[in-house]
VEXBARO-88529 format. One record per residue: x, y, z of N, C-alpha, C in turn. Coordinates in steps of 0.2 Angstrom, whole numbers, plus 2048, in hexadecimal, padded with zeros to 3 digits. Example, Ala and Ser with C-alpha at 12.3 -4.5 7.8 and 13.67 -1.06 7.14 Angstrom:
2
n_c1 / n_c2 / n_c3 / ca_c1 / ca_c2 / ca_c3 / c_c1 / c_c2 / c_c3
842 / 7E4 / 827 / 83E / 7EA / 827 / 842 / 7F0 / 827 $
840 / 7F5 / 823 / 844 / 7FB / 824 / 840 / 800 / 827 $
This chain:
140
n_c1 / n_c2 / n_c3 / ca_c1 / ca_c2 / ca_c3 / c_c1 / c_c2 / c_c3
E71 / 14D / 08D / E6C / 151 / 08C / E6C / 157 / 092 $
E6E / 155 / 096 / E71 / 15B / 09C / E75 / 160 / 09A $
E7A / 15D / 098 / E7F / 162 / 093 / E7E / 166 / 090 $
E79 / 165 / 08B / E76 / 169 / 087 / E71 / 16D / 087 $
E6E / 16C / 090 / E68 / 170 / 091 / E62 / 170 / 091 $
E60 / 168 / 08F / E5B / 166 / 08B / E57 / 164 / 091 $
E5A / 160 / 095 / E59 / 15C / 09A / E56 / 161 / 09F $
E5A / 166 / 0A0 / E59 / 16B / 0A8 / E5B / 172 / 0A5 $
E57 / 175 / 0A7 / E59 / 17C / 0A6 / E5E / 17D / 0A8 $
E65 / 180 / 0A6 / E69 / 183 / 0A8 / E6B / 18C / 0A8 $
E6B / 18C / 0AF / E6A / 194 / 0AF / E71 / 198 / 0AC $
E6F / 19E / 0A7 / E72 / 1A1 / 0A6 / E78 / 1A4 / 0AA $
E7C / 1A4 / 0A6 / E85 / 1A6 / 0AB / E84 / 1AD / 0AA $
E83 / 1B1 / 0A5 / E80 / 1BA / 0A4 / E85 / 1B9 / 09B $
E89 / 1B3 / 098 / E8E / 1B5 / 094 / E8B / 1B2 / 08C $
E84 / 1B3 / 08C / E83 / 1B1 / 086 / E82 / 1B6 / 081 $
E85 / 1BB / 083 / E87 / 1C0 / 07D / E8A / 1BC / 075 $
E8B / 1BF / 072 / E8E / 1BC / 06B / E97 / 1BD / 06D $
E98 / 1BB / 06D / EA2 / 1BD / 06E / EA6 / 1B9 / 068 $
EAA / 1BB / 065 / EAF / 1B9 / 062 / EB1 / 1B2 / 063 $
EB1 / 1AB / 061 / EB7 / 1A9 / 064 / EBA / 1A2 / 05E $
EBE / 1A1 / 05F / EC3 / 19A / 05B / EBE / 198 / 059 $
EBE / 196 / 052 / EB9 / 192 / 04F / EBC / 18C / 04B $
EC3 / 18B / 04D / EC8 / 185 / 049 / EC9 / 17F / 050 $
EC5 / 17A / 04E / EC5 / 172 / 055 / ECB / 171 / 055 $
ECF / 171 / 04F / ED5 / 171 / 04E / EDB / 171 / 053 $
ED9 / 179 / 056 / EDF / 17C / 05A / EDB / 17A / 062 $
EE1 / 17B / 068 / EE1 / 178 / 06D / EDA / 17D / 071 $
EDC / 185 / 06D / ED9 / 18A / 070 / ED1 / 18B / 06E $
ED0 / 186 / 069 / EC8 / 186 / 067 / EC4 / 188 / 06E $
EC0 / 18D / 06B / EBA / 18F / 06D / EBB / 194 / 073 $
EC1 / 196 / 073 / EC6 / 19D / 079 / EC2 / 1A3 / 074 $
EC1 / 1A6 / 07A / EBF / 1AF / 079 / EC3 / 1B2 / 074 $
EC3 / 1B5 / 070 / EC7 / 1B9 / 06B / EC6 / 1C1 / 06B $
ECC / 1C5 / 06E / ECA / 1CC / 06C / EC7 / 1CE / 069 $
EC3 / 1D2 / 066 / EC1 / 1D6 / 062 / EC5 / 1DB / 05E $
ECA / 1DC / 060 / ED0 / 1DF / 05B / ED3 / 1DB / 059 $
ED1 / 1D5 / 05A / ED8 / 1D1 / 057 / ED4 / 1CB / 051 $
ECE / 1CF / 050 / ECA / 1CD / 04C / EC9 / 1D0 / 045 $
ECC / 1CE / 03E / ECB / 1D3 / 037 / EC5 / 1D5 / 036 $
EC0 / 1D2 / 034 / EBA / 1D5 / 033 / EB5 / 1D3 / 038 $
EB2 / 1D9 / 03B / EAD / 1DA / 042 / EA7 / 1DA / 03E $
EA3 / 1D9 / 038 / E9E / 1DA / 037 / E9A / 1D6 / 036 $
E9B / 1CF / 035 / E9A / 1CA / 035 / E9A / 1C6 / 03D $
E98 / 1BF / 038 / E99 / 1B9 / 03D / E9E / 1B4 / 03E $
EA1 / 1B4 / 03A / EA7 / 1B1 / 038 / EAD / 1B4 / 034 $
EB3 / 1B5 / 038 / EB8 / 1B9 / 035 / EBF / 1B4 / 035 $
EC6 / 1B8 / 038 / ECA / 1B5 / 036 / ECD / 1B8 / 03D $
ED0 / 1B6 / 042 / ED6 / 1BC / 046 / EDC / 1B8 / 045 $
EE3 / 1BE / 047 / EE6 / 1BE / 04A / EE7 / 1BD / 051 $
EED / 1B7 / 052 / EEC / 1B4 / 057 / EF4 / 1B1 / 059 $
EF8 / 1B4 / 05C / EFF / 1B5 / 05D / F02 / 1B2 / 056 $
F00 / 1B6 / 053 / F03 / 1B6 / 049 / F01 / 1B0 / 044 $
EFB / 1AE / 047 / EF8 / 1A8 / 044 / EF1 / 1AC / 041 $
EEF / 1A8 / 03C / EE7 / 1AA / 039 / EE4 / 1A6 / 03C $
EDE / 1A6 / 040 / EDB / 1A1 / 043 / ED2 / 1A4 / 041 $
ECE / 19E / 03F / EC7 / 19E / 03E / EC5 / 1A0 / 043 $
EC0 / 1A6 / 044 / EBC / 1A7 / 048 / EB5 / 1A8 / 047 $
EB1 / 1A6 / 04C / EAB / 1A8 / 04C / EA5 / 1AE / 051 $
EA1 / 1AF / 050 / E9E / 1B3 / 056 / E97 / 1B0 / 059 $
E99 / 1AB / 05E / E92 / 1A8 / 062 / E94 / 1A8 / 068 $
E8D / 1A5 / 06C / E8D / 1A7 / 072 / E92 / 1A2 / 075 $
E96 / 1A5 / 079 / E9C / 19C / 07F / E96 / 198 / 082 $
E94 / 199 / 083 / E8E / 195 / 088 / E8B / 18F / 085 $
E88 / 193 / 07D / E86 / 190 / 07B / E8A / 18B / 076 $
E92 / 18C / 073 / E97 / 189 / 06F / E98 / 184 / 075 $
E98 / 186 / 07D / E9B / 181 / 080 / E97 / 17A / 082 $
E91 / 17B / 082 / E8A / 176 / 07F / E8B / 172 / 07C $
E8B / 177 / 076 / E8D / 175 / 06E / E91 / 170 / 06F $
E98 / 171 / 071 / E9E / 16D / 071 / E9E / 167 / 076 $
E9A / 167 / 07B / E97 / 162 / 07E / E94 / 15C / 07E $
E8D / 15D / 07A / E8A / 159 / 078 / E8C / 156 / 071 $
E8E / 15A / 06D / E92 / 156 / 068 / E99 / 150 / 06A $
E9C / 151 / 06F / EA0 / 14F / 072 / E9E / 148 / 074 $
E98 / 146 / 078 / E94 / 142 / 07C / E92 / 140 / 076 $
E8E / 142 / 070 / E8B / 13E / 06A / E8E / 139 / 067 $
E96 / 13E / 065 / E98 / 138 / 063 / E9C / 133 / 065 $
E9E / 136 / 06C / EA0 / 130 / 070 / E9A / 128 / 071 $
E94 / 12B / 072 / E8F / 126 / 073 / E8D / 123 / 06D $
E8F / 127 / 066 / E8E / 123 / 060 / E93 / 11C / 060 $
E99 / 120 / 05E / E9C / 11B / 05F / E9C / 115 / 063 $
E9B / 117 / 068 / E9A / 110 / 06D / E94 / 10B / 06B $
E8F / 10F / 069 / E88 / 10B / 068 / E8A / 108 / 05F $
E8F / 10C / 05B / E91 / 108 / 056 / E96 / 101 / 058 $
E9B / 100 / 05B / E9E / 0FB / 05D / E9B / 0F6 / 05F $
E95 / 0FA / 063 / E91 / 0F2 / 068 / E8F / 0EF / 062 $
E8B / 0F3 / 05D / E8A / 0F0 / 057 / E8C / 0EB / 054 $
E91 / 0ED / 054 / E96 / 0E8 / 04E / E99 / 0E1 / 053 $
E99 / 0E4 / 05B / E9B / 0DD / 05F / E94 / 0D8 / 05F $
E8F / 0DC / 05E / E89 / 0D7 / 05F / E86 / 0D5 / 059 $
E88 / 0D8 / 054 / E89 / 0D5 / 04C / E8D / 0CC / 04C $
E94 / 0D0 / 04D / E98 / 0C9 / 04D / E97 / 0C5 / 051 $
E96 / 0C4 / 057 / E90 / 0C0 / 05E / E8C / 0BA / 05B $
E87 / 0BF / 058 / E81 / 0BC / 053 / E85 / 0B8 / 04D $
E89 / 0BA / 04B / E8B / 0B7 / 044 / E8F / 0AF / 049 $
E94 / 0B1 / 04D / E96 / 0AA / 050 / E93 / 0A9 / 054 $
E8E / 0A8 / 054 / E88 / 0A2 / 05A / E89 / 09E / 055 $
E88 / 097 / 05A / E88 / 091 / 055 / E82 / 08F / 04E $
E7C / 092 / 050 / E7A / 08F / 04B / E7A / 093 / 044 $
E7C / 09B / 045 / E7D / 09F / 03F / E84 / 09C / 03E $
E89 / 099 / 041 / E90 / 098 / 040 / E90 / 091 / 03B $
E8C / 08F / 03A / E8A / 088 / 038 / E8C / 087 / 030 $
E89 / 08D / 02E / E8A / 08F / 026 / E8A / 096 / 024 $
E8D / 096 / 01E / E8F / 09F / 01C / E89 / 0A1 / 019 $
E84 / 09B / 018 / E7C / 0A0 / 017 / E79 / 0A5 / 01D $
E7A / 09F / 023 / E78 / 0A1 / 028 / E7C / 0A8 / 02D $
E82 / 0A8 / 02A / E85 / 0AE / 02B / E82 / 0B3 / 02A $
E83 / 0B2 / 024 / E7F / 0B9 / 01E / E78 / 0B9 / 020 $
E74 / 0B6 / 024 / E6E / 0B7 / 026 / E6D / 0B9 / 02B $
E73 / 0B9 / 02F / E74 / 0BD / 034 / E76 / 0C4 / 035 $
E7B / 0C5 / 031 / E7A / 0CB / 02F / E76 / 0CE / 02A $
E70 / 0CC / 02A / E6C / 0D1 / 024 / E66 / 0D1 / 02B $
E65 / 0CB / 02E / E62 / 0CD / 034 / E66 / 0D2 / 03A $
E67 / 0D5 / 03A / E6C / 0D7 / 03D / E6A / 0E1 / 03A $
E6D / 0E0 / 036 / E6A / 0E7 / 032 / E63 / 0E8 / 032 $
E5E / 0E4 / 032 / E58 / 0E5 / 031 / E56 / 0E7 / 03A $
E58 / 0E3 / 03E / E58 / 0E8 / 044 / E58 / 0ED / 045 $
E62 / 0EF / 041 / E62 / 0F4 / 042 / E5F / 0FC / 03E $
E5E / 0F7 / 039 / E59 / 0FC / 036 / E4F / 100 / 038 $
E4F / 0F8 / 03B / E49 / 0FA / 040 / E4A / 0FF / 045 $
E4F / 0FF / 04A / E51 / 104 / 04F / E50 / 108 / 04E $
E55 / 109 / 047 / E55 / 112 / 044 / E4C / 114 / 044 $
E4A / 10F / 041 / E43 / 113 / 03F / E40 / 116 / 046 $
E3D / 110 / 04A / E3A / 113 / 051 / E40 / 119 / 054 $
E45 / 11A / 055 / E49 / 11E / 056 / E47 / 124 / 052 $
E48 / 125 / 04C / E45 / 129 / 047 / E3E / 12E / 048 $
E38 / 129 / 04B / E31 / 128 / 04D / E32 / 12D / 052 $
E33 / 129 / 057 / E34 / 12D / 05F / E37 / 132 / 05D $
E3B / 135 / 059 / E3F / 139 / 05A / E39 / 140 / 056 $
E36 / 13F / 051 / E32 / 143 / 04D / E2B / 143 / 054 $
E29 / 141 / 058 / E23 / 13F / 05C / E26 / 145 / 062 $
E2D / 143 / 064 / E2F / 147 / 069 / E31 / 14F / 067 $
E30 / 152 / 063 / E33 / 157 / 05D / E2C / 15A / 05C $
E28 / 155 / 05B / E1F / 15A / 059 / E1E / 15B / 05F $
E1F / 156 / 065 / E1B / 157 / 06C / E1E / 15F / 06E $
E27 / 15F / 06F / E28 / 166 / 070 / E28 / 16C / 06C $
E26 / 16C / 066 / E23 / 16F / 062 / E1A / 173 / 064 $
E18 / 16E / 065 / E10 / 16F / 068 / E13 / 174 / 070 $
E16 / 172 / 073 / E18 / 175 / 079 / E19 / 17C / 079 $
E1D / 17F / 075 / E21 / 183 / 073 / E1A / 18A / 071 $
């Protein structure tokens, strides 16, 4: 949440102008400042440049704000996936404890309790999430 802003204010650097830059994850130079000449069409928000003889996507947003961007997405789904794995190791935990390991009914009802958890989560997760959304909402 820090990365992103949300957490604390981060005082502005003065470079949240719109600028040109990489818009392909692809290349090493994602999200590098792009000439403006070396850019086909300026009139838009998304063009195409030239870039030592390559066509490379570009777009025009703020670095500051792409560098955020790039940020929190980064943390996202690093923490998703992790909190998916724990998942699936405290799924199969559940499933071999002795008394679910007993029988392939009780397996299966392991795993259906298991989902239903997780399906609970999502919703309170869900809730809070729509609740903290109106509270800044009302702020604003």
């Amino acid at each position: 949440a820090y990365s992103s802003g949300v957490m604390a204010r981060v005082e502005s650097r003065g470079d949240d102008v719109p600028m040109w830059l990489v818009a392909d994850p692809l290349m090493a130079d994602f999200g590098d400042l792009v000439d403006q000449g070396d850019v086909r069409n300026i009139s838009g928000i998304k063009s195409v440049a030239y870039i030592d003889g390559l066509e490379v996507f570009v777009h025009k947003r703020s670095p500051e704000k792409d560098a955020r961007e790039c940020s929190t997405t980064c943390w996202a789904t690093l923490f998703a996936h992790m909190t998916g794995f724990a998942a699936i190791r405290a799924g199969g935990e559940l499933q071999q404890s002795p008394w679910f390991a007993s029988s392939w009914s009780l397996a299966l009802l392991a795993a259906l309790l298991n989902t239903l958890i997780l399906l609970g989560l999502f919703q309170v997760i869900s809730m809070s999430r729509c609740f903290f959304s109106a509270t800044a909402d009302a702020e604003e």
